[in-house]
C-alpha positions as CSV (number, residue, x, y, z in Angstrom):
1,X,96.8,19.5,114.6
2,X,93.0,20.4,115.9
3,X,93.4,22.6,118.4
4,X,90.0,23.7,119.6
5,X,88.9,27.1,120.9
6,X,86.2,26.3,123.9
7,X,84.0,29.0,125.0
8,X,81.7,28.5,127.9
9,X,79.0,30.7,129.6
10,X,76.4,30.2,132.1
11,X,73.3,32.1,130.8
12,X,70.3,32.6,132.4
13,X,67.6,31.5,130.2
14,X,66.0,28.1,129.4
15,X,67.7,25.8,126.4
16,X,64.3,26.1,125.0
17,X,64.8,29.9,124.9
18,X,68.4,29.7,123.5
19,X,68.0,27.2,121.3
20,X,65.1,29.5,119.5
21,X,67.1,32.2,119.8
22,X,70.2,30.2,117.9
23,X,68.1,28.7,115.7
24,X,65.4,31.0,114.2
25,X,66.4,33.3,111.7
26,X,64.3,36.3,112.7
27,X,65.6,36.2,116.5
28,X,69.6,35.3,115.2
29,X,69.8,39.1,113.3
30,X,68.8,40.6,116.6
31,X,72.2,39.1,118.6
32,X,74.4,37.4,115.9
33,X,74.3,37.5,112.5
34,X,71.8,38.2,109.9
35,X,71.2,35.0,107.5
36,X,68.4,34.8,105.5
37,X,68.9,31.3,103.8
38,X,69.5,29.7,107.4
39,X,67.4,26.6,107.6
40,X,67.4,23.8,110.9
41,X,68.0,21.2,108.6
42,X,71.0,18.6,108.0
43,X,72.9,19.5,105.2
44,X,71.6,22.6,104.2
45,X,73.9,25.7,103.7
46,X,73.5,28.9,104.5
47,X,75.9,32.4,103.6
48,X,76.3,35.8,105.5
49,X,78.7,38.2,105.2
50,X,80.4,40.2,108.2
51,X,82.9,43.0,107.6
52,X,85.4,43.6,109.5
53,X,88.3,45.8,110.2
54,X,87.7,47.5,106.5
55,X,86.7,43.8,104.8
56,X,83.3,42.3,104.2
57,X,83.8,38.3,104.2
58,X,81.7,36.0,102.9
59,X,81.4,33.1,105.3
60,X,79.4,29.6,104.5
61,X,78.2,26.8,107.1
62,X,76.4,23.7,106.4
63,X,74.9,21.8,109.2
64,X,75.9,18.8,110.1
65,X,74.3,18.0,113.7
66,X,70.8,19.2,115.0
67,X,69.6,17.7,118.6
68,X,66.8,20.4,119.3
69,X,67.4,22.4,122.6
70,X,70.8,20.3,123.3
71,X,73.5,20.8,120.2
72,X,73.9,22.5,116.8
73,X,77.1,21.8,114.7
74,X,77.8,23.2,111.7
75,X,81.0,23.6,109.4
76,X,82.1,27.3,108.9
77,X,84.3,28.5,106.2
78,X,85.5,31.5,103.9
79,X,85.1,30.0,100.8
80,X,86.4,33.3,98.4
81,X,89.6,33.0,100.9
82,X,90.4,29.7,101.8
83,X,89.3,25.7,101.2
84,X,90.1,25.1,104.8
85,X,86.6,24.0,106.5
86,X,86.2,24.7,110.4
87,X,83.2,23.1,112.4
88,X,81.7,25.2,115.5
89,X,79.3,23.3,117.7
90,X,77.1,25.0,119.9
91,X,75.8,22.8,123.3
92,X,73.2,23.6,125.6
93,X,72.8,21.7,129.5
94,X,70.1,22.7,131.4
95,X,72.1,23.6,135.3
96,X,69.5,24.9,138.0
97,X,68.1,28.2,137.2
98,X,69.8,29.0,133.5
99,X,71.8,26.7,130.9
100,X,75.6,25.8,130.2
101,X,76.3,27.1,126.5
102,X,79.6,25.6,125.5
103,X,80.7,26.4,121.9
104,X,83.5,24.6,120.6
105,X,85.3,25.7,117.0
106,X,87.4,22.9,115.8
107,X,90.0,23.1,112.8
108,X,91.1,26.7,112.8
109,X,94.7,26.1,112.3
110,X,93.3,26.1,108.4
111,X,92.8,29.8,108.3
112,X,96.6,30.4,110.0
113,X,97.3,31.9,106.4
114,X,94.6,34.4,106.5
115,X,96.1,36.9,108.5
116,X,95.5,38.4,112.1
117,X,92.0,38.9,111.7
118,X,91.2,35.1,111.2
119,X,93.9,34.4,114.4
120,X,93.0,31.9,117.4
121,X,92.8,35.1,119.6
122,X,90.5,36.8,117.5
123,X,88.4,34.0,117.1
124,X,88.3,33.6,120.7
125,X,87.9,37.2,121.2
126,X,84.7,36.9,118.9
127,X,83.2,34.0,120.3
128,X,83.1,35.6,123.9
129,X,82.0,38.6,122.7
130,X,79.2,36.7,120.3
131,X,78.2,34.5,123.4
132,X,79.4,36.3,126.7
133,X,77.7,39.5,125.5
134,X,75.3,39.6,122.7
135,X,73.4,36.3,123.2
136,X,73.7,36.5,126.5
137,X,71.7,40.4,126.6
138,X,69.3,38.9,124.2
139,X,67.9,36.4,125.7
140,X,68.3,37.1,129.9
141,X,66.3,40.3,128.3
């Protein structure tokens, strides 16, 4: 059963401005994550790691959708935990005087197994805090 978490924020930048910001590697360690092997290009992969609560995970995407300025999907895994596969998909609509962002993370139910820190609530927790805070500081900066 996909059961997708939805996040949406109204952030006052361009989608030109986001979409840089989500997309090049240099500005992504200053909000989100820091990924050097991250390339805009279909089907490449890229790996970070993130610790959390006492763990340092290894997680993998590969992209799967690019329309520049608009949307970015890619898968999102744990491959030394799990062979579940996740997509998240990232959507940008210009509205007046900022943009919609609306991320969507499909599939989670495969991580169920994983413990609390890999929940729906955390997830959800992490995505507003990923989106609703640190994006949103760096680019209405």
């Amino acid at each position: 059963m996909n059961n997708p978490i939805t996040i949406l924020y109204k952030i006052n930048a361009s989608a030109e401005k986001i979409w840089k910001a989500l997309t090049d590697k240099n500005e992504m360690k200053s909000w989100y994550f820091t990924i050097r092997d991250f390339e805009l290009e279909i089907g490449k992969e890229f790996d970070f790691y993130e610790s959390c609560d006492g763990g340092k995970y290894l997680h993998r995407g590969r992209i799967l959708e690019i329309i520049p300025n608009s949307k970015l999907k890619h898968s999102w895994s744990y491959p030394e935990l799990s062979d579940a596969v996740t997509t998240v998909t990232w959507e940008l609509q210009p509205e007046n005087d900022g943009t919609l962002v609306t991320v969507t993370h499909e599939n989670i139910e495969g991580f169920d197994d994983l413990g609390e820190i890999f929940s729906r609530a955390s997830f959800t927790e992490g995505w507003n805090s990923i989106i609703g805070q640190s994006m949103k500081e760096y680019v209405e900066k």
